[in-house]
mmCIF file as gemmi writes it, N, C-alpha and C atoms, coordinates in Angstrom:
data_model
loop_
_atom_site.group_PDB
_atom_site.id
_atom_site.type_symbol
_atom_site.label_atom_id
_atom_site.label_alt_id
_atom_site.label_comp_id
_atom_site.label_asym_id
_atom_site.label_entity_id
_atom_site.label_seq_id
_atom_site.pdbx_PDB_ins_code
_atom_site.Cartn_x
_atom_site.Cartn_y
_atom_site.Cartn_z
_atom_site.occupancy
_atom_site.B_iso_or_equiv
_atom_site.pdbx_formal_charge
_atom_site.auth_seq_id
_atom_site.auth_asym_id
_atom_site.pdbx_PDB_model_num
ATOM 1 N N . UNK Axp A 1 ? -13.711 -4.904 -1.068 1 0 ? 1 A 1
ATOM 2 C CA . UNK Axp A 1 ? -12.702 -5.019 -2.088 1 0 ? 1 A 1
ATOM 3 C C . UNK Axp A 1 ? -11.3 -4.787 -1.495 1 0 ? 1 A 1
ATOM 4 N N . UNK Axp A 2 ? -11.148 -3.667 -1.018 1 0 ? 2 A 1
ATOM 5 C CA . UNK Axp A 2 ? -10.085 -3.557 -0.424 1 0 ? 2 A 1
ATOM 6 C C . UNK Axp A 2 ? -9.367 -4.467 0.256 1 0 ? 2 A 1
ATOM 7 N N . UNK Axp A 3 ? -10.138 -5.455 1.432 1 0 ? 3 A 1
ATOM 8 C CA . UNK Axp A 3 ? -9.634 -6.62 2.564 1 0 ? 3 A 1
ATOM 9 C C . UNK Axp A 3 ? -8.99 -8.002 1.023 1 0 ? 3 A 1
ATOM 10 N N . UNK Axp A 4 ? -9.921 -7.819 0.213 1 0 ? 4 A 1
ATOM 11 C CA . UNK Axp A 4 ? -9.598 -9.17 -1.246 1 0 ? 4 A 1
ATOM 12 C C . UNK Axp A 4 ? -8.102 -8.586 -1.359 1 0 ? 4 A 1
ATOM 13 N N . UNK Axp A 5 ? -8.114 -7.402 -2.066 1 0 ? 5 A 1
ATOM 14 C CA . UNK Axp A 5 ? -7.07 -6.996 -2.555 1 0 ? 5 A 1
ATOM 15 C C . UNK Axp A 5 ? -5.681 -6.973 -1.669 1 0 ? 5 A 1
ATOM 16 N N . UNK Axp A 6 ? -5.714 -7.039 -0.38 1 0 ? 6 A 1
ATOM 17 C CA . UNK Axp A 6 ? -4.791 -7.108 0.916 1 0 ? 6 A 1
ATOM 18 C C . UNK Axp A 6 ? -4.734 -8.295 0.791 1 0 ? 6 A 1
ATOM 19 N N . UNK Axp A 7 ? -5.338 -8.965 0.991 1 0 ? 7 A 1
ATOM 20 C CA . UNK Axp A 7 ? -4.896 -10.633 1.568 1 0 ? 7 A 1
ATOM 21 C C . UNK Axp A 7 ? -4.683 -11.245 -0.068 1 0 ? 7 A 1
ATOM 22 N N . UNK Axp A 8 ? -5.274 -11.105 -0.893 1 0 ? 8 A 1
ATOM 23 C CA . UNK Axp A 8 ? -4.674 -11.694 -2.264 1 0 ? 8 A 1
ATOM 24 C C . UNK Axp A 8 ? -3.487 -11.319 -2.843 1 0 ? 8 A 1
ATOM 25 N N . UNK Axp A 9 ? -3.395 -10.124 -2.613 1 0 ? 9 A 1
ATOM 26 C CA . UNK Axp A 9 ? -2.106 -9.454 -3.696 1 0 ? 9 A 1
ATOM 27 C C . UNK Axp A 9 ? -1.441 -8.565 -2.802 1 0 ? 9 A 1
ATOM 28 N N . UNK Axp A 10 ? -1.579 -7.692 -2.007 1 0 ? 10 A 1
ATOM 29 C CA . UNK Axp A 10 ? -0.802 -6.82 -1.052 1 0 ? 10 A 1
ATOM 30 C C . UNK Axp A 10 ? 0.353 -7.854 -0.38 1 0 ? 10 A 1
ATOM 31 N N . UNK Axp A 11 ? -0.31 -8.742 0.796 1 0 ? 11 A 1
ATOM 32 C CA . UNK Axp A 11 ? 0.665 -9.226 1.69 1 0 ? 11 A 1
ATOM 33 C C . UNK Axp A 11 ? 1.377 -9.98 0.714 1 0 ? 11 A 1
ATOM 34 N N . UNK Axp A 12 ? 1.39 -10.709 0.177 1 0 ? 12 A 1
ATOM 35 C CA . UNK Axp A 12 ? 2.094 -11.779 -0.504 1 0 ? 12 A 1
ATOM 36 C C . UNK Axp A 12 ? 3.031 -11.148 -0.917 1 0 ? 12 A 1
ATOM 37 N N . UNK Axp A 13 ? 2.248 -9.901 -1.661 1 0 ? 13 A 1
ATOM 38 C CA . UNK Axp A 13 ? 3.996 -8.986 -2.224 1 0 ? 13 A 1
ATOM 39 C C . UNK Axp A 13 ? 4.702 -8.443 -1.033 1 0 ? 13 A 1
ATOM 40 N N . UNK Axp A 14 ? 4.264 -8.413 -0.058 1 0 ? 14 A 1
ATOM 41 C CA . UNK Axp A 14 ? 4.838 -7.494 1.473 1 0 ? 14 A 1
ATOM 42 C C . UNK Axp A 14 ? 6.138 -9.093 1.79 1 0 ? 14 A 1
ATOM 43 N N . UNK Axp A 15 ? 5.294 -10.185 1.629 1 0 ? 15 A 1
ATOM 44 C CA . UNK Axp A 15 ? 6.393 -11.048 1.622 1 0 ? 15 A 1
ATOM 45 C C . UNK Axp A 15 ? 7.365 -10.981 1.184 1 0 ? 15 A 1
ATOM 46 N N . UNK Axp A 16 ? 7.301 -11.4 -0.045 1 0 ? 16 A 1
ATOM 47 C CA . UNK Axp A 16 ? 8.319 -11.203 -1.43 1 0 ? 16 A 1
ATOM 48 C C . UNK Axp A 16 ? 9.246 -9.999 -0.095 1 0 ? 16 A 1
ATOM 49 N N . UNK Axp A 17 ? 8.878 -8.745 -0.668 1 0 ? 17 A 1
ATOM 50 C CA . UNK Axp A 17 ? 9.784 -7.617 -0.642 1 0 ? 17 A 1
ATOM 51 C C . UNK Axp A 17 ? 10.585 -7.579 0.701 1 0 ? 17 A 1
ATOM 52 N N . UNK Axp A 18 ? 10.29 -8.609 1.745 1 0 ? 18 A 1
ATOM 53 C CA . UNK Axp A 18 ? 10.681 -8.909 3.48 1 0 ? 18 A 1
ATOM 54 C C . UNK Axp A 18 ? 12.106 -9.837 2.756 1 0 ? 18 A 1
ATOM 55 N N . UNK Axp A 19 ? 11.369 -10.729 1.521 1 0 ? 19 A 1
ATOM 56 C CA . UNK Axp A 19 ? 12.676 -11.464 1.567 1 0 ? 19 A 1
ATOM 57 C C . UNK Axp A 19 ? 13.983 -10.653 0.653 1 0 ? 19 A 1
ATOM 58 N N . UNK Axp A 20 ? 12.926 -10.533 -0.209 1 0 ? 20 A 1
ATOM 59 C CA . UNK Axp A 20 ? 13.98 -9.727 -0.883 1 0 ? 20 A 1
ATOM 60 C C . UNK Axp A 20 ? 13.492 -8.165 -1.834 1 0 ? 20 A 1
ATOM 61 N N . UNK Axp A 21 ? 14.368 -7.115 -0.674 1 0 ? 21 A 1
ATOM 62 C CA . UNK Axp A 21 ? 14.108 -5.683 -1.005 1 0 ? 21 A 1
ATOM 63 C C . UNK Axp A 21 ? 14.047 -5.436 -2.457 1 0 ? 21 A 1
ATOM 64 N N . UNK Axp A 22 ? 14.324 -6.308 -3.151 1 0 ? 22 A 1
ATOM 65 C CA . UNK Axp A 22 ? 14.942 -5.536 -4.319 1 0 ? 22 A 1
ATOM 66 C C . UNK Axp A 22 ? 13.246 -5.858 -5.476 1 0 ? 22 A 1
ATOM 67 N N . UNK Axp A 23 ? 12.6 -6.951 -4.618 1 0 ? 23 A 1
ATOM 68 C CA . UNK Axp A 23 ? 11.373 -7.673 -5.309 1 0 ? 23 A 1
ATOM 69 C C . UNK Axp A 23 ? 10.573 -6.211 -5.896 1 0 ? 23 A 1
ATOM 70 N N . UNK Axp A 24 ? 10.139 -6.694 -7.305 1 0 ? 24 A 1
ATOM 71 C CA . UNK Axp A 24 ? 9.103 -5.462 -8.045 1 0 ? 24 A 1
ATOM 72 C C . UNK Axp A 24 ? 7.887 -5.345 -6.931 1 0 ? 24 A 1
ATOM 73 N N . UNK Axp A 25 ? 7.161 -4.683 -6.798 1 0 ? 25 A 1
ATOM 74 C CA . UNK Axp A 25 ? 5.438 -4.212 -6.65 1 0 ? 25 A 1
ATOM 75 C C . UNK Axp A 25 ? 4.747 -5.106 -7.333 1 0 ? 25 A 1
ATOM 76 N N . UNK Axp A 26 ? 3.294 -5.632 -7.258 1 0 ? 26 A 1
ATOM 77 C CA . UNK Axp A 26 ? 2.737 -5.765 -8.925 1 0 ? 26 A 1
ATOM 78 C C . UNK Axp A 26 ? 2.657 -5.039 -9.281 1 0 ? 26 A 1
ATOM 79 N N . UNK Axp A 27 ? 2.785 -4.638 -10.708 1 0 ? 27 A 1
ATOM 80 C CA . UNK Axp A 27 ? 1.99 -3.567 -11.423 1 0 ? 27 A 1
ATOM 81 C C . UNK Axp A 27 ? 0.418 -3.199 -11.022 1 0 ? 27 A 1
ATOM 82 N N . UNK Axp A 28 ? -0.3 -4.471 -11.078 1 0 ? 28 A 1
ATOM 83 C CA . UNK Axp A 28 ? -1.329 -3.92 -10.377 1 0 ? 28 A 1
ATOM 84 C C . UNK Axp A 28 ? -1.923 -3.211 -9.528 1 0 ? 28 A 1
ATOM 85 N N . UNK Axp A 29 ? -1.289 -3.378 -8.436 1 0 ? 29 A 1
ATOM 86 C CA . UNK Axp A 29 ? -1.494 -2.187 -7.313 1 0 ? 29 A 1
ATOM 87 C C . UNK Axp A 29 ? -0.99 -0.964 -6.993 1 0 ? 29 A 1
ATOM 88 N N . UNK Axp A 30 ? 0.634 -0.811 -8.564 1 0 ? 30 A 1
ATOM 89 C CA . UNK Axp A 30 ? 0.506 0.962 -8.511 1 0 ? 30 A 1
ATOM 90 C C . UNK Axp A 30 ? 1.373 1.134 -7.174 1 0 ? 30 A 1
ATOM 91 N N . UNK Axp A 31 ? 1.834 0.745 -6.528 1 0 ? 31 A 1
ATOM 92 C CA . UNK Axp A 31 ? 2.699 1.349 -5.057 1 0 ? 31 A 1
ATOM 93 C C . UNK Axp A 31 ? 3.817 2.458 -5.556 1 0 ? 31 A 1
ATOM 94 N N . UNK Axp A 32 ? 3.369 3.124 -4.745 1 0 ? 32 A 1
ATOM 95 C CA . UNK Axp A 32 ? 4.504 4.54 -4.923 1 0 ? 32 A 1
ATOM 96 C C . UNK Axp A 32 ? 4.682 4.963 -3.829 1 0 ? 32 A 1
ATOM 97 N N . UNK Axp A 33 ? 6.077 5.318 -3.858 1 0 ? 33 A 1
ATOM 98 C CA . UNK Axp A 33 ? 6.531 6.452 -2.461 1 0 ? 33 A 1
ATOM 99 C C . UNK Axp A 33 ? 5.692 7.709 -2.934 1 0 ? 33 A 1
ATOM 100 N N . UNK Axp A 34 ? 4.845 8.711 -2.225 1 0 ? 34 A 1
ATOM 101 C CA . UNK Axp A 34 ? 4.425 9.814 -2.934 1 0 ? 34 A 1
ATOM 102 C C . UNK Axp A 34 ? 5.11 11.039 -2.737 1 0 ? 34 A 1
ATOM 103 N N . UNK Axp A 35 ? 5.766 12.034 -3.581 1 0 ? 35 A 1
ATOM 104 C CA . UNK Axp A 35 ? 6.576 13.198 -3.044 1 0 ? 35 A 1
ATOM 105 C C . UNK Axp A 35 ? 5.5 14.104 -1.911 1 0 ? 35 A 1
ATOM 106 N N . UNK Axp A 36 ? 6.602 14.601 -0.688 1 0 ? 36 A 1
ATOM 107 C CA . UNK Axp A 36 ? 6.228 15.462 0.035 1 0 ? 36 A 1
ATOM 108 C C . UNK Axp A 36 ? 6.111 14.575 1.126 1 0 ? 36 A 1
ATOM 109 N N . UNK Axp A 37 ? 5.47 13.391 1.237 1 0 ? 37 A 1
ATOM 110 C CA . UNK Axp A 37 ? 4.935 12.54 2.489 1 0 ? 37 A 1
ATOM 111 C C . UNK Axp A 37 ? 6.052 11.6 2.814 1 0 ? 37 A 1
ATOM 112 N N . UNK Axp A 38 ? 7.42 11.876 3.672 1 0 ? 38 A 1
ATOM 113 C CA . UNK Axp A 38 ? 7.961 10.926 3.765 1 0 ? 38 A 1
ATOM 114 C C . UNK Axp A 38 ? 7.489 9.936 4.54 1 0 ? 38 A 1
ATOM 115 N N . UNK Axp A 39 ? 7.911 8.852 4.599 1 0 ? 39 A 1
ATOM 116 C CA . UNK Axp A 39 ? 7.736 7.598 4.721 1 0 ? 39 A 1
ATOM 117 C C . UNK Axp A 39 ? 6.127 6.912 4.682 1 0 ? 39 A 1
ATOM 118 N N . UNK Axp A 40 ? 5.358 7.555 3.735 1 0 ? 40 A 1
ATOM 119 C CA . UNK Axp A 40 ? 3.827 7.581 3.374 1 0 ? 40 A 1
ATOM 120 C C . UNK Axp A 40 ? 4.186 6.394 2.006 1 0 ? 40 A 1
ATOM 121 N N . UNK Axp A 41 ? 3.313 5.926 2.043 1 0 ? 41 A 1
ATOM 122 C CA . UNK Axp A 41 ? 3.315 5.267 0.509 1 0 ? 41 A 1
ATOM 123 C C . UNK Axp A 41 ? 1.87 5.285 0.225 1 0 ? 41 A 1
ATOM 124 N N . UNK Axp A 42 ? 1.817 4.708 -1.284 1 0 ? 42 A 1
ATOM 125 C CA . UNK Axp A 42 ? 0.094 4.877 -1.394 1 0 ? 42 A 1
ATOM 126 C C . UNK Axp A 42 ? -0.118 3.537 -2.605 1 0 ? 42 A 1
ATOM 127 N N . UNK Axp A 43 ? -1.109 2.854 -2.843 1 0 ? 43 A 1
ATOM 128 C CA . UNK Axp A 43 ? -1.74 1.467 -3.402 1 0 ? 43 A 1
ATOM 129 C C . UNK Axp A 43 ? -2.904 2.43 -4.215 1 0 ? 43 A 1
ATOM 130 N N . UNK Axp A 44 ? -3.158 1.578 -5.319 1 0 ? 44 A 1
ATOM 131 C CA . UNK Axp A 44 ? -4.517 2.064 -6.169 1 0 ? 44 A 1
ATOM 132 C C . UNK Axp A 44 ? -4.334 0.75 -6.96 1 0 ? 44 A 1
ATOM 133 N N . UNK Axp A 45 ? -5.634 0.391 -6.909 1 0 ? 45 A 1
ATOM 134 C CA . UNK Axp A 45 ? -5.849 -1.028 -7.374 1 0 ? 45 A 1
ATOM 135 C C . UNK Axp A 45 ? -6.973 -0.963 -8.419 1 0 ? 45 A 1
ATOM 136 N N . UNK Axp A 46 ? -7.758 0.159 -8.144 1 0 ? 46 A 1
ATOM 137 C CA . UNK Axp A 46 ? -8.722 0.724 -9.057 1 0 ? 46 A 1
ATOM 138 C C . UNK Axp A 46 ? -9.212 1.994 -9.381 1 0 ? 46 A 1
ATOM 139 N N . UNK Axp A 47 ? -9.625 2.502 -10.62 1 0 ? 47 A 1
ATOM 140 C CA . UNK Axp A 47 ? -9.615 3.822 -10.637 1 0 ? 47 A 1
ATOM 141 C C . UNK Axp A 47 ? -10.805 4.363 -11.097 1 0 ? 47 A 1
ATOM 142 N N . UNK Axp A 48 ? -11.563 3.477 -11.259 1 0 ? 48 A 1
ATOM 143 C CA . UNK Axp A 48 ? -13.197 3.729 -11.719 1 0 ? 48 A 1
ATOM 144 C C . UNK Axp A 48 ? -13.928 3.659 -10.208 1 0 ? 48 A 1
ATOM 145 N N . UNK Axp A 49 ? -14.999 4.556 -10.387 1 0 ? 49 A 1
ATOM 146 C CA . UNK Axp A 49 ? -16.259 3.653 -8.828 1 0 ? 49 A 1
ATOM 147 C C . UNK Axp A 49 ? -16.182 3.068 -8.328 1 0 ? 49 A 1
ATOM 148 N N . UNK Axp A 50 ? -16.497 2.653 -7.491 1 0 ? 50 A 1
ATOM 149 C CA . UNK Axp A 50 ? -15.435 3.315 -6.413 1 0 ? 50 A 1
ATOM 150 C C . UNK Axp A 50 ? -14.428 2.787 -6.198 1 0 ? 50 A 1
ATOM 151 N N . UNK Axp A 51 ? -13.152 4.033 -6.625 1 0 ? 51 A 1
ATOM 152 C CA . UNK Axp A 51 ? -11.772 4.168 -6.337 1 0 ? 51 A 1
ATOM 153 C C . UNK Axp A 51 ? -11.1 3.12 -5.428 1 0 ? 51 A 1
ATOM 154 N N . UNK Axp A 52 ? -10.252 2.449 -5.628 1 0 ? 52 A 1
ATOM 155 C CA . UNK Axp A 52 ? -9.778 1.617 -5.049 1 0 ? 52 A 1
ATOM 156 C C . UNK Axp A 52 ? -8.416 2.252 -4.763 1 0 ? 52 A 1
ATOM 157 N N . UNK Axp A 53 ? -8.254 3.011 -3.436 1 0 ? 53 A 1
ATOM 158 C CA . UNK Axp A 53 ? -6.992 3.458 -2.982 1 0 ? 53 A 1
ATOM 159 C C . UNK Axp A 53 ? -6.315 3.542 -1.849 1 0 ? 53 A 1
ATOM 160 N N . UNK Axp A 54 ? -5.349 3.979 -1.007 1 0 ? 54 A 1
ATOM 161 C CA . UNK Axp A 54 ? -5.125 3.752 0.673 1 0 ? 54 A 1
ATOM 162 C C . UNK Axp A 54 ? -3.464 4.089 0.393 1 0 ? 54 A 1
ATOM 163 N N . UNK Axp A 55 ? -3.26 4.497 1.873 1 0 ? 55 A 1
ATOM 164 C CA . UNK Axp A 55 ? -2.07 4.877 2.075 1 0 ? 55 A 1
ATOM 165 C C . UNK Axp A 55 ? -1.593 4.167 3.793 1 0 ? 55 A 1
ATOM 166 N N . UNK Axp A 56 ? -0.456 4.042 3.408 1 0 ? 56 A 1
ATOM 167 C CA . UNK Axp A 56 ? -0.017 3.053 3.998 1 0 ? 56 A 1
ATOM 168 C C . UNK Axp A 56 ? 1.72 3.151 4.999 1 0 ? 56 A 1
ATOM 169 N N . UNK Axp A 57 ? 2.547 2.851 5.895 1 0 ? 57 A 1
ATOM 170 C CA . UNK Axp A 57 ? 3.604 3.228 6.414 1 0 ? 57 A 1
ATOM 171 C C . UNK Axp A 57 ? 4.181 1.97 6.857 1 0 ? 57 A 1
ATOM 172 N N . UNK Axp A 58 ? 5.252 1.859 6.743 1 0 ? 58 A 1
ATOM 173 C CA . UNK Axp A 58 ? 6.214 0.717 7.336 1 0 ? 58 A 1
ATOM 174 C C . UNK Axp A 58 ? 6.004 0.887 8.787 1 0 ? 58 A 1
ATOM 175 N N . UNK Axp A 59 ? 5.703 -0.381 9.411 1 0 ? 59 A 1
ATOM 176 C CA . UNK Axp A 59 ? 6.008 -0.145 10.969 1 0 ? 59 A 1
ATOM 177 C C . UNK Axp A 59 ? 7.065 -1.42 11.269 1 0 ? 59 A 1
ATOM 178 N N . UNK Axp A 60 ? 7.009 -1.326 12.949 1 0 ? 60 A 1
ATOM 179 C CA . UNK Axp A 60 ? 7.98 -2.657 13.138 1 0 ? 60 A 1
ATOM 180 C C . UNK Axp A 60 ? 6.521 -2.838 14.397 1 0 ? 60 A 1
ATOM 181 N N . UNK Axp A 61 ? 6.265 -4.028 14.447 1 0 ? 61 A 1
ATOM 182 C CA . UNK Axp A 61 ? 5.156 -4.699 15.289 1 0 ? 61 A 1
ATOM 183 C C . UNK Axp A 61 ? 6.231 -6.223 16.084 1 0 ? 61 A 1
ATOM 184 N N . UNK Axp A 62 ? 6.83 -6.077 17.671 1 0 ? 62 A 1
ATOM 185 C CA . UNK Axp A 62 ? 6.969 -6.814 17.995 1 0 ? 62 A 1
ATOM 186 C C . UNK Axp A 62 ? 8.897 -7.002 17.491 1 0 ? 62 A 1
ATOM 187 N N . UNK Axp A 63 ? 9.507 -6.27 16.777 1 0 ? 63 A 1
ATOM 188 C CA . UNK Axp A 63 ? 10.2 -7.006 15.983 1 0 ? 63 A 1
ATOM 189 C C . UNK Axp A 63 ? 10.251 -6.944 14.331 1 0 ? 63 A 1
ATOM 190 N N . UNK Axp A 64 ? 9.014 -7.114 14.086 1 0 ? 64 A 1
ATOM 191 C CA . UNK Axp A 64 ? 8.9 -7.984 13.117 1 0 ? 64 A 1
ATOM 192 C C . UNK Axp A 64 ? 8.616 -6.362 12.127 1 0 ? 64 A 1
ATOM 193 N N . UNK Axp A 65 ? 8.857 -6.393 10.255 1 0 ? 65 A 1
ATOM 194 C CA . UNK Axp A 65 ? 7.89 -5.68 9.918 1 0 ? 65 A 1
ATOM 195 C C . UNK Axp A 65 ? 6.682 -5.968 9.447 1 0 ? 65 A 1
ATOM 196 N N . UNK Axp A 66 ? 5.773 -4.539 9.843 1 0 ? 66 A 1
ATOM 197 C CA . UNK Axp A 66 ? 4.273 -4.224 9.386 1 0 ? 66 A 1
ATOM 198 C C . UNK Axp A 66 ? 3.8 -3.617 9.004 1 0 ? 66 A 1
ATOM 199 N N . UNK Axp A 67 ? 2.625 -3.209 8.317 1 0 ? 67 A 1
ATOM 200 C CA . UNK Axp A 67 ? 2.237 -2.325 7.732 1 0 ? 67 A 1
ATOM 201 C C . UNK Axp A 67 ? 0.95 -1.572 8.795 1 0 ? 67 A 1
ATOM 202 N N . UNK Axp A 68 ? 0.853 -0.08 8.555 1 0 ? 68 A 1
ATOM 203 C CA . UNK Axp A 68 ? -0.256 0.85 9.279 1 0 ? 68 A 1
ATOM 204 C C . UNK Axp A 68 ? -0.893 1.257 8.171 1 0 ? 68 A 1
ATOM 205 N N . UNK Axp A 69 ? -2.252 0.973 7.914 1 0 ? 69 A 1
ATOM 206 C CA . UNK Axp A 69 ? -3.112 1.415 7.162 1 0 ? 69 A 1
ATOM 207 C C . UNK Axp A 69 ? -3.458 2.901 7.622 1 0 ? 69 A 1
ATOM 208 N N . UNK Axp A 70 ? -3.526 3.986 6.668 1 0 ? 70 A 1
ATOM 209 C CA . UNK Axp A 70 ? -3.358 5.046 7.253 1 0 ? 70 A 1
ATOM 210 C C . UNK Axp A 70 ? -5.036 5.44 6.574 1 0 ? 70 A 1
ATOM 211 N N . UNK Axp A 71 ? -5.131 5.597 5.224 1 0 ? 71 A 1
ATOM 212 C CA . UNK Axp A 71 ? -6.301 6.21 5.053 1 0 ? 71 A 1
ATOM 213 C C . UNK Axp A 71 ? -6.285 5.705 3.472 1 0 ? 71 A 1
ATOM 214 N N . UNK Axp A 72 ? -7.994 5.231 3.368 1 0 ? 72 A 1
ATOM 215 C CA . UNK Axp A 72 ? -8.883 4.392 2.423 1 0 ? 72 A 1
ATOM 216 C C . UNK Axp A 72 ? -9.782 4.766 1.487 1 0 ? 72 A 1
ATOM 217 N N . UNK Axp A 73 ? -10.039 5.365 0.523 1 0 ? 73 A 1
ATOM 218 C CA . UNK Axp A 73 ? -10.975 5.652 -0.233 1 0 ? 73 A 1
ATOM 219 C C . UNK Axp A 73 ? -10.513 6.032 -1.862 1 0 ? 73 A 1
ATOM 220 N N . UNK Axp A 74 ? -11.21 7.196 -2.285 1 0 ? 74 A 1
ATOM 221 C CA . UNK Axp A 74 ? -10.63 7.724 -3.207 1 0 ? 74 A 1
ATOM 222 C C . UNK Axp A 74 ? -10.055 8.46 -3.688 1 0 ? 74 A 1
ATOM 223 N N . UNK Axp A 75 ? -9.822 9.296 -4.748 1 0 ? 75 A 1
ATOM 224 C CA . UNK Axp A 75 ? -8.49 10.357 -5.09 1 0 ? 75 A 1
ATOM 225 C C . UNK Axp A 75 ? -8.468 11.331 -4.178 1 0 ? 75 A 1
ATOM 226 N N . UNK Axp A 76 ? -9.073 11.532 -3.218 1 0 ? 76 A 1
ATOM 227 C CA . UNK Axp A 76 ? -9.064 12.508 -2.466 1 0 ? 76 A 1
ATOM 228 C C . UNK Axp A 76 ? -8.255 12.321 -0.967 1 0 ? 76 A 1
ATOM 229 N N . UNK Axp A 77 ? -7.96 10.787 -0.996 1 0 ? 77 A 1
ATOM 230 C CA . UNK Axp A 77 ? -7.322 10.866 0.658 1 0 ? 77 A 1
ATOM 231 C C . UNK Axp A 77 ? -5.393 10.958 -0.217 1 0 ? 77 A 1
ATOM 232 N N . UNK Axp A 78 ? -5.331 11.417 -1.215 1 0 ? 78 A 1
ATOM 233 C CA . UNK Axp A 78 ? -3.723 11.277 -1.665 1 0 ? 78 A 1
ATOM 234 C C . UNK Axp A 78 ? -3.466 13.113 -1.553 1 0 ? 78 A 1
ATOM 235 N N . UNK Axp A 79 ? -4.664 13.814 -0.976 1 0 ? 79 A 1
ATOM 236 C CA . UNK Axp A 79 ? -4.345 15.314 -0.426 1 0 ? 79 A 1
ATOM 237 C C . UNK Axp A 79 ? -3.566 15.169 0.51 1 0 ? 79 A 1
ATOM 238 N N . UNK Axp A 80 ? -4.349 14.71 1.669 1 0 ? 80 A 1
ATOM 239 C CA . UNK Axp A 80 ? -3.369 14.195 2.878 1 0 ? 80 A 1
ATOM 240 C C . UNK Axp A 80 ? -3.231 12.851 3.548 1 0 ? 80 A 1
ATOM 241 N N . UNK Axp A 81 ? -1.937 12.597 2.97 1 0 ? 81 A 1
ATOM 242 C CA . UNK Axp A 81 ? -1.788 11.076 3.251 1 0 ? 81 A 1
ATOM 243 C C . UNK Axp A 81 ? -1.953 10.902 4.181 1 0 ? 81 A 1
């Protein structure tokens, strides 16, 4: 679920927001800066069985920006991002 939810709806919005910063999130996926974790962000795409969640960091790859998948599961990896 997670890899669907990346390549359907994550990157596309990672596009968008490359072109233009100011582009919304979907609602669907919930993206938040989370307090305490700077430059941590976190995705929840689902909140029933299993939890659809992950945390995530701006990188630069090459130049270019990217994203570092940091940590995947459920309400429990938003202890430590």
């Amino acid at each position: 679920m997670f890899r669907t939810v990346v390549r359907g709806q994550f990157h596309p919005a990672c596009e968008r927001r490359h072109t233009d910063p100011a582009a919304a999130w979907p609602r669907s996926l919930r993206v938040k800066a989370p307090d305490g974790a700077p430059g941590v962000w976190t995705v929840t795409w689902k909140f029933a069985g299993p939890d659809g969640r992950a945390t995530f960091e701006w990188v630069a790859i090459e130049g270019e920006p990217g994203v570092r998948w940091r940590r995947t599961g459920g309400q429990a990896i938003f202890g430590h991002p």
